[in-house]
N, C-alpha and C positions, 0 to 999 in steps of 0.2 A: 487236492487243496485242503489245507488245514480249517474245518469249521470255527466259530466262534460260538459264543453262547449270548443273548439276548443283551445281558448288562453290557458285557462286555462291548457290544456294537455301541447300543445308546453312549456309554463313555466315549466312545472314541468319536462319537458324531457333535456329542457336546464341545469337545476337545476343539472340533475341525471347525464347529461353528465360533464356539469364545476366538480361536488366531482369526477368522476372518475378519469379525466385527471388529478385532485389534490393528485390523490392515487397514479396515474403511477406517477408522476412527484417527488414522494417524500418516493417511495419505493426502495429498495434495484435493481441492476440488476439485471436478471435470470443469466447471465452467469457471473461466478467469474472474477477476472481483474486478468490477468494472467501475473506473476511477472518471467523474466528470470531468471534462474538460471544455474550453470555447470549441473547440471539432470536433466535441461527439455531443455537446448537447441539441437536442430536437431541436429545441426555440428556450431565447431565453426569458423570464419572468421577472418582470420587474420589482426591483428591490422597493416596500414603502421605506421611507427615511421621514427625521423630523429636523430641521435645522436647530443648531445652538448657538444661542446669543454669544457673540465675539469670536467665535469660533469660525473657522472654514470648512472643520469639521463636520460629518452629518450625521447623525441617530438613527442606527439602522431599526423597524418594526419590526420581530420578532413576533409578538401575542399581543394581545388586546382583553385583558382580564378587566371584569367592572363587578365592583358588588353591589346587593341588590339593599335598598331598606336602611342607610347606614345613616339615615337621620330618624330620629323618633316621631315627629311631627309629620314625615314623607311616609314614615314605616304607617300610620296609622290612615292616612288620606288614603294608602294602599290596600286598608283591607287587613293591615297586619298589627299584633300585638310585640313592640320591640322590647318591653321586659322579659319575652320567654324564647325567641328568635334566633337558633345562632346564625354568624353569618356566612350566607348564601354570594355564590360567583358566577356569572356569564360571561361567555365571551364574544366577540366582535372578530373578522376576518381582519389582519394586518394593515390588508387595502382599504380599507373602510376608512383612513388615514385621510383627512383632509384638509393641507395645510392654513392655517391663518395668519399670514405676516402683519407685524406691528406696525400700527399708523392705518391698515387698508380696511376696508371693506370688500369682502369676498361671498360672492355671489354663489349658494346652494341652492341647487336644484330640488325643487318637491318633489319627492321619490313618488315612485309607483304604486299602486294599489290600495292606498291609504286615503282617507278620507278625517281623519284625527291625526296630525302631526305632530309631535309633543318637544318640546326642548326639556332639556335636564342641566345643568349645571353644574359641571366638578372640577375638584382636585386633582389633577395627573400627574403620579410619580413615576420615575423612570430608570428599568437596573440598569445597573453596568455589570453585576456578578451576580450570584443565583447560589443555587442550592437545595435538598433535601432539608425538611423538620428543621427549617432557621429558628433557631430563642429570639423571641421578642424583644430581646435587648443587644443582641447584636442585628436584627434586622432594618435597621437604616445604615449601616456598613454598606447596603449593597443599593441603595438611591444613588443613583448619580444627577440626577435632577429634578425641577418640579417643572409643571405647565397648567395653562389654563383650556380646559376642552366642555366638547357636550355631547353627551351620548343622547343623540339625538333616536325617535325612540316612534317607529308604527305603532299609535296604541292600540288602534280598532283592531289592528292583526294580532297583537300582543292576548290582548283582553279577551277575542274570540279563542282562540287558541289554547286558554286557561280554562273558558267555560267548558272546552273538548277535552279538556285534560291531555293537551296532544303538547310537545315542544314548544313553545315560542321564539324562537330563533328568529326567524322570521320577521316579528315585530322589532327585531333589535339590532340584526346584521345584513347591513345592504351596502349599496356603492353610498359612500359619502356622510358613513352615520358616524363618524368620529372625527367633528369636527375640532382641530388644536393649534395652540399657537406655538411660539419656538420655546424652547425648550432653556431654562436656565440654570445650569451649575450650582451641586449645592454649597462650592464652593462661594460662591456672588451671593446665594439667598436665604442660607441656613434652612431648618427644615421648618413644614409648618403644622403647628399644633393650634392655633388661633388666627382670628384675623375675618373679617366680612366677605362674606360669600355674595356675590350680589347678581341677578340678571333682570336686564332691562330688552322690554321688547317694545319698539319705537318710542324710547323716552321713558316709559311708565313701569314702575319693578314690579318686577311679577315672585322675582324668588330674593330672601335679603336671610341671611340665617349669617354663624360665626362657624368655621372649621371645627370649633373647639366641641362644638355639639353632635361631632359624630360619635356615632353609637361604637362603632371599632376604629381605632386610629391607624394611620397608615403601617405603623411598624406591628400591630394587632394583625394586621390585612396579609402585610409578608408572611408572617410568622403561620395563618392560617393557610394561605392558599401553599404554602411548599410543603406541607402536608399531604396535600392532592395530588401538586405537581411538584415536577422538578425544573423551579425555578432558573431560568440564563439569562445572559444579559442580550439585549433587546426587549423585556417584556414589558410592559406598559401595563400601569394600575391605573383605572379610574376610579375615584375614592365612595363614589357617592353623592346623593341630590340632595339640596333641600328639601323642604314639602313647598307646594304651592308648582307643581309643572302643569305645561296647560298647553294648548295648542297657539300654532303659527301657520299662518296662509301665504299665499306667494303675495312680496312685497314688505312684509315684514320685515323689520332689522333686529338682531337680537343682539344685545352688546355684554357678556362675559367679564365680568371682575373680581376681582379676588385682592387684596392685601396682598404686597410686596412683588406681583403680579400684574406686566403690561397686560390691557384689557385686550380682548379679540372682538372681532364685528363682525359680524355673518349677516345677508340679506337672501332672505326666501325668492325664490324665483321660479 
């Protein structure tokens, strides 16, 4: 048998290795791509949705983004200086969704573990379409509506959790912490840049501020957060607090209003 000489092998082994990895690379997988369906899924998970005024239609929850500090007056009750700030984003689990129909009063459960319950007051804008690095001035293109909610908010878990320098998720995502009302087209309501932000807790305001005094405005908010992520439609913006949030005990009723904006009414329980 004919020897070879050293290069000579290595070449040929190079050779035999580049066509196989050309074989994997352009063969089929071994294991099929497995497509959901109602008969193969385990169990199935409930869709959150938020209903739309006039519509039959419903709002499917996708994300629950909220930023943090986007009033001046809230940013500094926090501990924080909002001329040097930029801004910051959390988020909430989908479920966290808890509907508020117009005209009712809807009973919330005092969460768990919490001994400081807090209300917050905001703005909820709603896509319908999304995207990577949106410009600030095309990003209300992708609002499909506004609503009235409250990122309801564990402070003592919150607060503790800051001192640890650990997460706070915690203080901010549980069952029933995004409380909202339906959802209105921004066809019916134009978008909002002003207008009284007001929340009453058994009759007596606790937080009274103007839209207009947030530190980033909504189309600011898109334009940052698709930066991070890659914005779709379902996501849900909460815009930001007043200053003035403070606690609620079971029995409380907190009543939510906003300019051009049916109120919501939540009662502690």
């Amino acid at each position: 048998m004919k020897s070879i000489d050293r290069r000579t092998a290595l070449q040929a082994g190079a050779a035999l290795a580049a066509t196989t990895l050309a074989a994997c690379a352009t063969s089929e997988p071994r294991e099929p791509k497995v497509v959901a369906t109602d008969a193969n899924v385990l169990f199935k998970v409930p869709q959150p949705f938020v209903p739309i005024v006039g519509s039959p239609v419903v709002f499917p929850v996708r994300r629950i983004y909220c930023i943090g500090r986007n009033y001046a007056a809230h940013a500094r009750e926090m501990g924080s200086d909002p001329t040097r700030e930029p801004p910051f984003f959390f988020q909430k689990p989908s479920d966290a969704v808890q509907f508020v129909p117009i005209g009712k009063t809807v009973d919330h459960a005092y969460p768990s573990l919490t001994k400081n319950y807090h209300y917050e007051l905001e703005l909820v804008a709603v896509l319908a379409t999304g995207g990577r690095d949106i410009p600030r001035e095309r990003a209300l293109d992708c609002v499909f509506g506004y609503a009235v909610g409250l990122d309801m908010t564990r402070r003592d878990l919150q607060n503790a959790m800051k001192k640890e320098e650990k997460p706070w998720e915690i203080g901010k995502s549980f069952d029933h912490a995004a409380p909202i009302g339906p959802i209105h087209p921004v066809g019916q309501v134009g978008h909002f840049t002003k207008g009284a932000i007001v929340l009453k807790v058994n009759g007596v305001v606790k937080q009274s501020a103007d839209l207009s005094q947030m530190i980033w405005s909504v189309a600011e908010q898109i334009a940052n957060l698709s930066q991070a992520f890659e914005l779709l439609p379902g996501d849900i913006i909460y815009s930001g607090t007043p200053e003035n949030v403070g606690p609620v005990v079971r029995g409380d009723v907190m009543l939510g209003h906003i300019d051009g904006l049916p109120d919501i009414s939540v009662k502690v329980v």
